[in-house]
C-alpha positions in Angstrom: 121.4 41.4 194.4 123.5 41.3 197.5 125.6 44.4 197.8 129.1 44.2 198.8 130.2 46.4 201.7 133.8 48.3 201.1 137.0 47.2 202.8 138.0 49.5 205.6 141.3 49.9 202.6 138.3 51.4 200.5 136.7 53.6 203.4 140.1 55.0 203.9 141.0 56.1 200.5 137.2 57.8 200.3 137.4 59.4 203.4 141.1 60.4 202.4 139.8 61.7 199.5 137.2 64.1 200.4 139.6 65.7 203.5 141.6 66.3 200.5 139.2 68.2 198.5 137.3 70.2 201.4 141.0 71.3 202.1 141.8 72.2 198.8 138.1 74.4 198.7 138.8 75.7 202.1 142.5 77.2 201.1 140.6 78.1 197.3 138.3 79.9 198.8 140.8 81.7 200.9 143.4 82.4 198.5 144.5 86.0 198.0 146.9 85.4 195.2 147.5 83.4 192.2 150.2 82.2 194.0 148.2 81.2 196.9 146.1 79.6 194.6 149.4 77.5 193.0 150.5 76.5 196.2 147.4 74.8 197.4 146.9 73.0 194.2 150.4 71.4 194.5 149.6 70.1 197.5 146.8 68.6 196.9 147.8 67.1 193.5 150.9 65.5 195.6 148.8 64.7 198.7 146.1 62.7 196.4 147.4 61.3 193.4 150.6 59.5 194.5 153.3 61.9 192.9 156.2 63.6 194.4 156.2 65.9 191.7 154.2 68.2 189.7 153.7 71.1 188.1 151.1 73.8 187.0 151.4 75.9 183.1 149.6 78.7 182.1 149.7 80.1 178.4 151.0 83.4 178.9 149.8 86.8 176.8 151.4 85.4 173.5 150.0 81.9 174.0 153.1 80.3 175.2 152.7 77.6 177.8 155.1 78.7 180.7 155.4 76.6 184.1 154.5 79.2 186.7 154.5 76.6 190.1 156.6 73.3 190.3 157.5 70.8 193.2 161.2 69.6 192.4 161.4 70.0 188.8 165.1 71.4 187.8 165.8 74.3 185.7 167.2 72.2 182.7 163.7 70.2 182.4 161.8 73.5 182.7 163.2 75.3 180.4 163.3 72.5 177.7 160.0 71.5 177.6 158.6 75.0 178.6 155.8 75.9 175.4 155.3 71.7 175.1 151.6 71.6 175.5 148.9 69.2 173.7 146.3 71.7 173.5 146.2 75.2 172.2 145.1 78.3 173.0 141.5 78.8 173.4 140.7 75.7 172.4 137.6 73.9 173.8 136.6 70.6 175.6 139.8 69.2 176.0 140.1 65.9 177.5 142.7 64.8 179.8 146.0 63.0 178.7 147.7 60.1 180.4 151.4 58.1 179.4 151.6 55.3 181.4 155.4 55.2 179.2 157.1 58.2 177.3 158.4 55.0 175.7 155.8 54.3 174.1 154.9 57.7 172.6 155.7 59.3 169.7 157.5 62.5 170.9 161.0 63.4 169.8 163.7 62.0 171.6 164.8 65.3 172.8 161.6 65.0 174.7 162.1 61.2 175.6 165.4 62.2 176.7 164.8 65.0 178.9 161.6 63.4 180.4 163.5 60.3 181.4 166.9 62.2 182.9 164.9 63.7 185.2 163.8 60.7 186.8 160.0 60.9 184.9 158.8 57.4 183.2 155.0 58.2 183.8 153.3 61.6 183.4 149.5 63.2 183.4 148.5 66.5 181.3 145.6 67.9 182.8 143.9 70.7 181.6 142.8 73.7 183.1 139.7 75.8 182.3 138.8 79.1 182.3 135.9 80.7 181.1 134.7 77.6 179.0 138.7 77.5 176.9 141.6 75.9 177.9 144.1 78.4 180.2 146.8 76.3 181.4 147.5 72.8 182.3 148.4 70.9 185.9 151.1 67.6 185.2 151.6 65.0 187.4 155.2 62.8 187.3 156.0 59.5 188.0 159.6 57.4 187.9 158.0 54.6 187.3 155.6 52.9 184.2 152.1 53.3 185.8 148.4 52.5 184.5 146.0 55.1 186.0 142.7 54.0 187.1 139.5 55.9 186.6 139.3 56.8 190.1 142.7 58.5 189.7 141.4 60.5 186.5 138.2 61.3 188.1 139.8 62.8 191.2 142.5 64.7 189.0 139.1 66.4 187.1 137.6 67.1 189.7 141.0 69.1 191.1 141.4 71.0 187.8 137.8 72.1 187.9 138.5 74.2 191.0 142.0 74.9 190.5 140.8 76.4 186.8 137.8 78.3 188.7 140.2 79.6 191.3 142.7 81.0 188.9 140.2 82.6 187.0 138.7 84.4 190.2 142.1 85.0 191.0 142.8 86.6 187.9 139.8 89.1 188.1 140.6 89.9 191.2 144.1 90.9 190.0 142.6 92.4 186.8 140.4 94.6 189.3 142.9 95.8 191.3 145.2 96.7 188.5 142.9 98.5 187.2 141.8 100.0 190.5 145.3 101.1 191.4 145.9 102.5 187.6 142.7 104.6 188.1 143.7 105.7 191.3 147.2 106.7 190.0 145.4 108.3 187.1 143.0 110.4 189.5 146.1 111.2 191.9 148.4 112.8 188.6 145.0 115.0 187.3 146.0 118.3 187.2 142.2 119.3 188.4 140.9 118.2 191.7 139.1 115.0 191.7 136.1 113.8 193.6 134.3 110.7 193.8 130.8 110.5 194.9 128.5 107.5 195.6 124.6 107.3 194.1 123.8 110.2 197.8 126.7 112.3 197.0 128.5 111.1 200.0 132.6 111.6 198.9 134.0 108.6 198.2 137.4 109.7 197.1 139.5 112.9 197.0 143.0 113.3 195.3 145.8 115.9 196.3 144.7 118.6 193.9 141.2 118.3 195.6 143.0 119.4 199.1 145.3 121.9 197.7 141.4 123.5 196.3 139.3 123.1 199.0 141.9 123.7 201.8 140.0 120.4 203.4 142.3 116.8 204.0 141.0 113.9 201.9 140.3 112.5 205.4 138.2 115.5 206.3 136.0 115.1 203.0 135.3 111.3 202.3 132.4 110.2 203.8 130.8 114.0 203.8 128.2 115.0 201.4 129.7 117.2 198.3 127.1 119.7 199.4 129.8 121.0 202.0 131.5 122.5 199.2 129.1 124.6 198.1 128.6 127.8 199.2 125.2 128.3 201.7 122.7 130.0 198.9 123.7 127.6 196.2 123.5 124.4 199.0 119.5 123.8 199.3 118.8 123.3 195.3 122.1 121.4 194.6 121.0 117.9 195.4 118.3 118.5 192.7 120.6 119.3 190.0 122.7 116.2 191.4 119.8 113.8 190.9 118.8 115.4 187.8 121.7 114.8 186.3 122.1 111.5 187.5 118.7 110.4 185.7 119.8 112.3 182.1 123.4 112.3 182.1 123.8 112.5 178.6 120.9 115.2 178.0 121.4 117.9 180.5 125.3 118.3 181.6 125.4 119.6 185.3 126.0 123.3 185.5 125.3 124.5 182.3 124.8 128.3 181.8 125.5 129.2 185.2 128.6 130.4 187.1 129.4 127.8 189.5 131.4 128.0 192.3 133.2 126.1 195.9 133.2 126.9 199.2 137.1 126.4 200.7 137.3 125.2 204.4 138.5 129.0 204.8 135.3 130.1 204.0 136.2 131.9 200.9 134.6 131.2 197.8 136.4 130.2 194.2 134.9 130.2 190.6 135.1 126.8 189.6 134.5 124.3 186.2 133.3 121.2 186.8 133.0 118.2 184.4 131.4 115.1 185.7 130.9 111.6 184.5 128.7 109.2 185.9 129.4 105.7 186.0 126.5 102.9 186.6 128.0 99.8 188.4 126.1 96.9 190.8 125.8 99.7 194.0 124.0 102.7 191.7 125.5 105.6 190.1 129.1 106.6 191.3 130.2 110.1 189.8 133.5 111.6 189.1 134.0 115.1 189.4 136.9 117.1 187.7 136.7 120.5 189.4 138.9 123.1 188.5 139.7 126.9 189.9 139.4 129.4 187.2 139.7 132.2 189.2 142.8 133.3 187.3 140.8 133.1 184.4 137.9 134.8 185.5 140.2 137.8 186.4 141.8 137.3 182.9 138.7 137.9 181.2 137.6 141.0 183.6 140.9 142.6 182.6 139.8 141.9 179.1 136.1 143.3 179.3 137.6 146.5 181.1 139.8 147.0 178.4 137.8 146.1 175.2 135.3 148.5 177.3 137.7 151.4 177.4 138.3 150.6 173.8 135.4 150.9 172.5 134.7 153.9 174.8 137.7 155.4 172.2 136.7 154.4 169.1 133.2 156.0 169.8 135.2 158.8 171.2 136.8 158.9 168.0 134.2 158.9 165.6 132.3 161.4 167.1 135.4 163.5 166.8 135.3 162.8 163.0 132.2 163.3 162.7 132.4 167.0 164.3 135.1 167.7 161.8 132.9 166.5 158.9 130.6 168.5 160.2 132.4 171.6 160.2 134.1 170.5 156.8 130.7 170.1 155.1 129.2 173.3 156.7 130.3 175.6 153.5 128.2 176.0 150.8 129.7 174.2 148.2 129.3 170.8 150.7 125.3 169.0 149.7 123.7 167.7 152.8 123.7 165.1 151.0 126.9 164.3 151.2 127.0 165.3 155.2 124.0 162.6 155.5 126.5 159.5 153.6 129.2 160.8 155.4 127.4 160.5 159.0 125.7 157.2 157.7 128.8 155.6 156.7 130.3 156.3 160.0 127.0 154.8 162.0 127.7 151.7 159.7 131.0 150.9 161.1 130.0 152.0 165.0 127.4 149.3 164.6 129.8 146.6 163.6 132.4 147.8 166.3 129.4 147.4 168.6 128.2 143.9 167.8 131.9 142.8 168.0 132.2 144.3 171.7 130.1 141.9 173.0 132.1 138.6 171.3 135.6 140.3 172.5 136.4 141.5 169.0 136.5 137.7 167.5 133.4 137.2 165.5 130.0 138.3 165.3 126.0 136.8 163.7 126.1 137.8 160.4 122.2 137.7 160.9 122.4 140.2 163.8 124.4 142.4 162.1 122.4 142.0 159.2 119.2 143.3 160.7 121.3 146.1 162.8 121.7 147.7 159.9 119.2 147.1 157.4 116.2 147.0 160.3 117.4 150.0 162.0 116.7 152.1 158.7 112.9 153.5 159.1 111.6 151.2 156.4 109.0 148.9 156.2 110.5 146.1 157.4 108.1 143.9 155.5 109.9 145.3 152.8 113.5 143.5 153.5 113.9 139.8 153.9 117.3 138.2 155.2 117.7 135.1 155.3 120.5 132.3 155.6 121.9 129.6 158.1 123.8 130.6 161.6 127.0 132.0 160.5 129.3 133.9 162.4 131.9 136.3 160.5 135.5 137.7 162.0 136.0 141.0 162.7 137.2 142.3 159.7 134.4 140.6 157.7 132.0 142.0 160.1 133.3 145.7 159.6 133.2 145.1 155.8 130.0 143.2 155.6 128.7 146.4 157.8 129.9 149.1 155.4 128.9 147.3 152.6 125.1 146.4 153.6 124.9 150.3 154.6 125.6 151.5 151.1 123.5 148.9 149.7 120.6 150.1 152.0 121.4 154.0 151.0 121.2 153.3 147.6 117.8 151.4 147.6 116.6 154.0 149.6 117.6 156.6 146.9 117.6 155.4 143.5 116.1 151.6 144.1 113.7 149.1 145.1 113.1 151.2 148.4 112.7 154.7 146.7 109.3 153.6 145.7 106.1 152.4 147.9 106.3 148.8 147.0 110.2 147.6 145.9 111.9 145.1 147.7 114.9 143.7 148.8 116.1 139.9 149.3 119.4 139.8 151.6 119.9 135.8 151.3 123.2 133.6 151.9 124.8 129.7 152.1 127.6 128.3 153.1 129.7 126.0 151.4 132.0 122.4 152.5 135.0 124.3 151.5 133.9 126.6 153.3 132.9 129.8 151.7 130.2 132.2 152.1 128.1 133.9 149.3 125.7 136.7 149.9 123.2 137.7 147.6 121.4 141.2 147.5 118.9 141.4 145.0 116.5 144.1 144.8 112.9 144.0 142.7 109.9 146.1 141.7 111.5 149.1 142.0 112.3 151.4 139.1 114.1 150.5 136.1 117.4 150.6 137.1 120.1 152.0 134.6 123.9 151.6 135.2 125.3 154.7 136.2 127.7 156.8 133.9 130.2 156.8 136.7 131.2 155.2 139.7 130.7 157.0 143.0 132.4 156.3 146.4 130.3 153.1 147.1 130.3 151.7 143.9 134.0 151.2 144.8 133.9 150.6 148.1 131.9 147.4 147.3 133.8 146.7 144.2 138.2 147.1 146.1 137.6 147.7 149.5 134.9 145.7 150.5 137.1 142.5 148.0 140.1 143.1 149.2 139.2 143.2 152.7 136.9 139.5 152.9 139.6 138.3 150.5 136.9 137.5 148.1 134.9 138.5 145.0 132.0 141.2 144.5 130.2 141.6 141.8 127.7 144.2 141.0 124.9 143.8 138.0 122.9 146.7 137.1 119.5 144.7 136.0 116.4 146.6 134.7 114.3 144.9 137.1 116.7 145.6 139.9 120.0 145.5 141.4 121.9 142.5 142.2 124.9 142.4 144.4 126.8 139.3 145.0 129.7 138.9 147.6 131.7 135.6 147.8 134.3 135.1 150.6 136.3 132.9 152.9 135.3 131.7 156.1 137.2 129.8 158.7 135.7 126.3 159.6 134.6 127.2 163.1 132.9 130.3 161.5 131.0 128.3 159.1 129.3 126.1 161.7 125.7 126.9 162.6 125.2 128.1 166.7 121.9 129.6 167.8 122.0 132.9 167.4 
């Protein structure tokens, strides 16, 4: 079959066509705004599809079709027909729309009406995709009727494929940089000095706190390693840690039982915290550091050691003070050595607590420690006492109590109970419940029969009022045959009922 050549009309209108679309990819492809983006789609819907006027929609947050670019549209029209679209939100594979006539359509006449006093006989919706869903529409308008061939509807496709691509590039891009400048913002306001480091540990980033810290500009510290801040003995090992951390950030938290500190351009050194999070993108890891000075703090707690040091200096001061007078007071001979010994035991008891309670700043202690302190520290077999019970720490006040309560427990077994003979024991055991409460069980067997006593001596009502009122709880005290069983139920704040290591 002979085939036809194409009229030079027909070489024009191809050739005509293609300048038109490597111009609209060229300006696409160099857009820098969705405006930009707008702009070049106009002109080449009015350079290529014989209209002096168009227009381009996109449904906005709340799925509203809004014009946002026009070529000589007036206000009235837009804001009539503004939200007027055929297709809605997010809905897929839609198919262009031509009227040759609103005439012969079936819109309202408000639409006929305002369509036709602006001039507009002829119009094409066609839509714009993004991400697979419809995002907007372009329209073309026409004053006259006007059947659209397929080479028309082709080449307005083909336009509303890259003007849909471009607006969604466009739209990432502003995404990005919103979120870029929000983060920056965000970094800039932080009350700690902020770093960001790239996969090497080269700084990326500094913000104003981070200058006011280190004494160095941001200028002076992007694009240096972070090991600058680090003072000279710490320097050598700190890219390890770095990398380390980098490969496990989740398991192994960078700085972790040691005392960190920064190196300030000055060449003084500051205690510092530092919280990092490590972010994986396309170039590697990229870390953000939260350093802050604690140095006030630091000083705060020194103050605090000194004193709870000098108080505890007192206290010891002042129970060897009472203990001289009990001596004295017991040295007549109507006073039992007995009695001295309880006395001096009693007073050991509490020291121990105040002890254990140094070292946690008088907040809270391991009721397992102070446990075994006592009970341990006794001269008996310790295969002969078991304690046993989750991690539990107790406040101060408990601690004293517990202490002085344990002690005459001990004293008693080692008189009259389990632990007066060669083979009794005794079971120190305790839980924890969700409410949360604490019980503690002593239970003491093999020992000798045990009888209840015909009257109540000092510890019998220390355990019973003091050591009750004082945990805020419940004691109770049962005088078995085959051994004594104490049991103490008490209170506990929620943070104390948690298990730690001990």
């Amino acid at each position: 079959m002979r085939q036809e050549l194409p009229t030079a009309g027909q070489v024009v209108a191809g050739e005509s066509e293609a300048t038109t679309l490597f111009v609209l990819t060229d300006r696409l492809y160099r857009a820098r705004s969705l405006q930009d983006v707008f702009d070049a789609a106009l002109d080449a819907i009015v350079g290529s599809l014989g209209c002096e006027r168009a227009s381009i929609l996109l449904f906005d947050d709340f799925g509203v079709m809004r014009f946002v670019a026009w070529r000589d549209l007036s206000e009235n029209y837009r804001k009539t027909l503004e939200g007027h679209s055929p297709w809605k939100p997010g809905e897929r594979d839609a198919q262009p729309i031509f009227v040759e006539d609103i005439d012969q359509t079936e819109e309202s006449d408000r639409v006929k009406d305002t369509v036709k006093n602006e001039g507009i006989r002829a119009l094409g919706f066609i839509p714009l995709i993004s991400e697979g869903v419809v995002a907007g529409k372009f329209m073309t308008y026409y004053e006259a009727t006007r059947v659209f061939t397929q080479h028309e509807i082709r080449l307005a496709v083909t336009i509303a494929r890259q003007v849909g691509f471009s607006i969604e590039r466009a739209r990432a891009e502003r995404a990005r940089k919103i979120s870029e400048e929000r983060f920056r913002y965000a970094v800039e306001a932080s009350p700690s000095g902020m770093l960001m480091t790239d996969g090497n540990g080269h700084i990326m980033m500094a913000n104003a706190q981070a200058e006011k810290l280190f004494g160095y500009s941001r200028d002076e510290m992007v694009g240096q390693p972070v090991e600058f801040l680090i003072p000279a003995r710490f320097r050598k090992s700190h890219p390890d840690y770095r990398n380390e951390f980098n490969q496990q950030p989740s398991t192994r938290p960078m700085g972790v039982g040691r005392d960190l500190f920064a190196l300030r351009k000055d060449g003084t050194e500051v205690p510092i915290e530092i919280g990092l999070n490590p972010i994986q993108t396309r170039e590697g890891i990229t870390t953000i550091a939260s350093v802050v000075d604690i140095s006030a703090r630091k000083q705060a707690e020194r103050q605090r050691e000194i004193l709870l040091a000098e108080l505890n200096h007192r206290v010891k001061n002042t129970l060897a003070v009472v203990q001289a007078i009990a001596q004295q007071t017991f040295k007549d001979e109507h006073s039992s050595p007995e009695a001295t010994k309880a006395f001096e035991g009693r007073l050991c008891s509490l020291a121990t607590a105040h002890d254990l309670l140094l070292h946690s700043n008088w907040e809270y202690t391991s009721l397992h420690e102070l446990a075994s302190r006592v009970l341990l520290a006794g001269g008996v077999d310790q295969q002969r006492i078991t304690i046993s019970g989750p991690a539990v720490r107790v406040q101060s006040r408990q601690a004293v109590a517990i202490s002085m309560a344990l002690h005459e427990l001990f004293t008693n077994a080692v008189k009259y109970g389990a632990l007066s003979n060669d083979v009794g024991k005794v079971h120190l055991t305790w839980l924890t419940t969700e409410e949360p409460w604490i019980k503690i069980s002593w239970q003491e067997t093999e020992g000798p029969v045990v009888r209840p006593p015909t009257r109540r001596g000092f510890g019998s009502l220390l355990l019973e009022r003091t050591l009750g009122h004082d945990l805020g709880g419940d004691v109770q005290i049962e005088f078995r045959p085959e051994g004594l069983r104490c049991s103490i139920t008490a209170p506990l704040e929620k943070q104390m009922a948690d298990q730690f290591s001990t």
